[in-house]
C-alpha positions as CSV (number, residue, x, y, z in Angstrom):
1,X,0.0,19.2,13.2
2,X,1.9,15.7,12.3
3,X,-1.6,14.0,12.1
4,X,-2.4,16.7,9.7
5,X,1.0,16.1,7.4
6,X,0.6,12.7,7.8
7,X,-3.2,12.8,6.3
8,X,-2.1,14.8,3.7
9,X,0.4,13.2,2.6
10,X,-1.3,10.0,2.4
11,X,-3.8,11.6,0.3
12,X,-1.8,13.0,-2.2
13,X,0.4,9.0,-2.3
14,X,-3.3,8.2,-3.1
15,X,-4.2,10.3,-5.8
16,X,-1.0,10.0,-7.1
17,X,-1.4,6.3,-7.6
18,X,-4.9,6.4,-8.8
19,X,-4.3,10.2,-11.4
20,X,-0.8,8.5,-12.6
21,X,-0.8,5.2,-13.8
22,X,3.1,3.8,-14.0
23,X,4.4,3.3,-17.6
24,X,6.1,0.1,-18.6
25,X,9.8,1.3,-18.5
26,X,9.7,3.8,-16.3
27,X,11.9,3.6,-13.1
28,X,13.2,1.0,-11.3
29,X,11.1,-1.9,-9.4
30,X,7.8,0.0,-9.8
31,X,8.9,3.8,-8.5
32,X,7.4,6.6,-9.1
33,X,7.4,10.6,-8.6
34,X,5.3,13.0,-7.1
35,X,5.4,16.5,-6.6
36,X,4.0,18.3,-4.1
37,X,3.0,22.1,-5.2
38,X,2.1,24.8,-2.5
39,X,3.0,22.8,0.6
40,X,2.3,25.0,3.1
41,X,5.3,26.5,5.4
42,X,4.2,25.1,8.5
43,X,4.2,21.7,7.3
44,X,7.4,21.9,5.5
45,X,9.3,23.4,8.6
46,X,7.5,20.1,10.5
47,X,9.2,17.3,8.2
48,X,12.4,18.9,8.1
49,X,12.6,19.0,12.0
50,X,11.3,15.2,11.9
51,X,13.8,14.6,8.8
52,X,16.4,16.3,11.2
53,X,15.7,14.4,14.6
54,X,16.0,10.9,12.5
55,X,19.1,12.1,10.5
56,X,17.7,11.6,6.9
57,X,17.0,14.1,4.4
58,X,13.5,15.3,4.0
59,X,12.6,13.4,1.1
60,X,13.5,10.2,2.6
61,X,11.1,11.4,6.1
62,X,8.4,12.4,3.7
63,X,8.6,8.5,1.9
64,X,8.6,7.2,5.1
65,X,5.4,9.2,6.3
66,X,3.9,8.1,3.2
67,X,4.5,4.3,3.8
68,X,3.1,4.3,7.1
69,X,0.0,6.4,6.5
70,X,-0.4,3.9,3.3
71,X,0.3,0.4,4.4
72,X,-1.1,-0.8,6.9
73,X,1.0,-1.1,10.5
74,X,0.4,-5.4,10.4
75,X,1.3,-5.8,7.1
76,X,4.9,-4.2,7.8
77,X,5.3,-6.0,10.7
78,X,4.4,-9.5,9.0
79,X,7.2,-11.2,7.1
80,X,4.6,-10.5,3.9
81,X,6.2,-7.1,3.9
82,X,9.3,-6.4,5.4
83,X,11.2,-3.0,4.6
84,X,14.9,-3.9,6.1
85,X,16.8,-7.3,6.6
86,X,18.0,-7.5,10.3
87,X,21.5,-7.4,11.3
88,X,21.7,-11.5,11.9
89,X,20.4,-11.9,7.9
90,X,22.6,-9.7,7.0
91,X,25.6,-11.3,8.8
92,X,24.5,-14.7,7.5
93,X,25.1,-13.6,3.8
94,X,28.9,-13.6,4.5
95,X,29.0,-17.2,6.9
96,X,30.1,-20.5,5.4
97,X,27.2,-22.8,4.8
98,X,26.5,-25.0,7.8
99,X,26.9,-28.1,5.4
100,X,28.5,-28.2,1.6
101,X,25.7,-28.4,-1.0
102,X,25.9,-30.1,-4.7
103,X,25.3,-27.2,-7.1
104,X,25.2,-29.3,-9.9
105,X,22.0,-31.0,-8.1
106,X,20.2,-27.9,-7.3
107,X,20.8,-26.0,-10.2
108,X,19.4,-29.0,-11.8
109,X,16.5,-29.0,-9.4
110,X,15.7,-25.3,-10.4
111,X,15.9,-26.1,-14.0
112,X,13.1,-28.6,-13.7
113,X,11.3,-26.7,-11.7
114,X,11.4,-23.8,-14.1
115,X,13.3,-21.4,-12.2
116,X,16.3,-20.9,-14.3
């Protein structure tokens, strides 16, 4: 039955993407809705005990279905597409550089290079 929801749900992402072309100004960073008319019990009962077992809500299990049934398994695990920052990245964001920098120097740098 999860290989069921799964296909489903990939095929509505799908037509959804293809039937409703995003609108310049709409949402944030390229999101869009869908919704999904007469889902059938059995499969809504499913992703709420999957949405349950992870701790998320249901919408958030039925995005992630979506994702994986959509993007391909190596392209998430490549650095091309990577949905979380580990904990170590994360940490890193809050350390001391290892070495003080010149900011007027790289700001400068990324001004000629057409960055800022």
């Amino acid at each position: 039955m999860e290989i069921a929801l799964i296909a489903m749900l990939a095929v509505l992402a799908l037509q959804s993407s293809v039937y409703a072309p995003k609108l310049k100004g709409q949402g944030s960073k390229g999101m869009s809705t869908l919704t999904i008319r007469n889902l059938d019990d059995g499969v809504k009962k499913i992703l709420r005990q999957r949405a349950a077992a992870r701790g998320v809500s249901m919408e958030q299990e039925a995005r992630d279905v979506l994702r994986e049934a959509t993007i391909p398994q190596a392209k998430l695990q490549t650095a091309g597409w990577r949905l979380k920052a580990s904990r170590d990245e994360i940490l890193a964001l809050g350390r001391k550089p290892e070495r003080p920098f010149d900011l007027k120097t790289l700001t400068d740098q990324m001004w000629d290079e057409g960055l800022l």
